[in-house]
N, C-alpha and C positions, 0 to 999 in steps of 0.2 A: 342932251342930244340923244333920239336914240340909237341903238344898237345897229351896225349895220348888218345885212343877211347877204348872201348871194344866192342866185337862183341858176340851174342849172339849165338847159336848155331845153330838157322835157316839161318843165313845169310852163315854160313860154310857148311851147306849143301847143299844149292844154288853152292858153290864154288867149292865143292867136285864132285856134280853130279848133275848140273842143264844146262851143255853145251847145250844138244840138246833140252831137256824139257823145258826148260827154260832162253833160251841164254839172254832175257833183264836183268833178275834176275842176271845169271851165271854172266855176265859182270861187272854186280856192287861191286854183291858181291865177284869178285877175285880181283875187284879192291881195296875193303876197306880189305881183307886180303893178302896184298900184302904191307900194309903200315908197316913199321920200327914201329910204336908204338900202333900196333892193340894190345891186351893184352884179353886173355881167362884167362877162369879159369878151375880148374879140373874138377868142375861141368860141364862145357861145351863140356870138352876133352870127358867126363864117356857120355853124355846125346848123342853128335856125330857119338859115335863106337855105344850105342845103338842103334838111333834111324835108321840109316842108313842100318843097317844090320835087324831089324826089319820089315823095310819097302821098303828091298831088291833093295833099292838105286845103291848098291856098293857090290861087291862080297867081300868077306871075305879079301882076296887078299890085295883088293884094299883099303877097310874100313884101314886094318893094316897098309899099306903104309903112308893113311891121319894121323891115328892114330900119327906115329911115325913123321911126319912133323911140323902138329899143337902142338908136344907136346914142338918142338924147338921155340915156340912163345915166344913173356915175357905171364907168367901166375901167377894166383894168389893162393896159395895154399887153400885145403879146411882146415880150423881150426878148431880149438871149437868156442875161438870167433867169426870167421867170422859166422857162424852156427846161434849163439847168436846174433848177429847181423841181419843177413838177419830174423831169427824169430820178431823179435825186428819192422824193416821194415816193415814183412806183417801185423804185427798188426796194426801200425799206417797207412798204408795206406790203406789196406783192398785187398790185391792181395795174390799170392800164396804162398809159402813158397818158394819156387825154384825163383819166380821170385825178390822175398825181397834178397835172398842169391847172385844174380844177382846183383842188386845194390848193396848192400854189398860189391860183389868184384870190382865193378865202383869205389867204395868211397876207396880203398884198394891199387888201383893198382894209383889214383889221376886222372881216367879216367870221363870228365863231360858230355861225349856224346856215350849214349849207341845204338847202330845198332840192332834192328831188328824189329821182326814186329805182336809181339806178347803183345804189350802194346801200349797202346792210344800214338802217335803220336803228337810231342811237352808237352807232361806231364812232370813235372818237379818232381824228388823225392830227395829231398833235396839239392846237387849241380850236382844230374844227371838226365840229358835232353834225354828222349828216342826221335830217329828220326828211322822212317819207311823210307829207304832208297832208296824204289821202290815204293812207292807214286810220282804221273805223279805233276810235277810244275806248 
């Protein structure tokens, strides 16, 4: 079985609407959301419809469409404990509350490698390994 990954919410929006703006982005990141055990979480589903309709990415249309595709991913529910958790996360490592809650649902869903690029790059927080997926090799 493979491994599973989480994907962060900028890498889906690269996916959603980065074709023309951003085709080296759009490519990767359709390709790591394209994989059988990519795994979000509601956090990511709620942060997507916002940020994308905010920053008039995707017409409303089109947001709802993504909306209702990514919501068919495996995902990971938002809890109380995971809540507790990811608070728990930014304390000890010193990051945001959103992004503890992030790992949270890494360590939830058994996912060791989280996608995006909104965290230092090879950091490890406890058994998950952020990778910037559009950092040049």
């Amino acid at each position: 079985m493979p491994t599973a990954i989480f994907l962060d919410t900028n890498i889906l929006i690269y996916a959603a609407s980065g074709r023309k703006s951003e085709p080296r982005k759009w490519s990767i990141s359709f390709e790591l959301f394209d994989r059988p055990y990519a795994f979000i979480s509601g956090q990511v589903l709620a942060e997507f419809y916002t940020i994308v309709l905010k920053k008039r990415y995707l017409d409303i249309a089109r947001a709802a469409r993504w909306l209702e595709t990514l919501a068919m991913m495996p995902m990971v529910d938002v809890s109380a404990p995971l809540v507790m958790e990811g608070a728990a996360i930014s304390r000890r490592y010193r990051v945001s509350y959103w992004d503890g809650a992030i790992i949270a649902a890494c360590k939830r869903c058994g996912a060791q490698t989280l996608y995006t690029e909104d965290l230092s790059h090879g950091q490890l927080y406890e058994d998950v390994r952020v990778v910037n997926p559009f950092l040049e090799n």
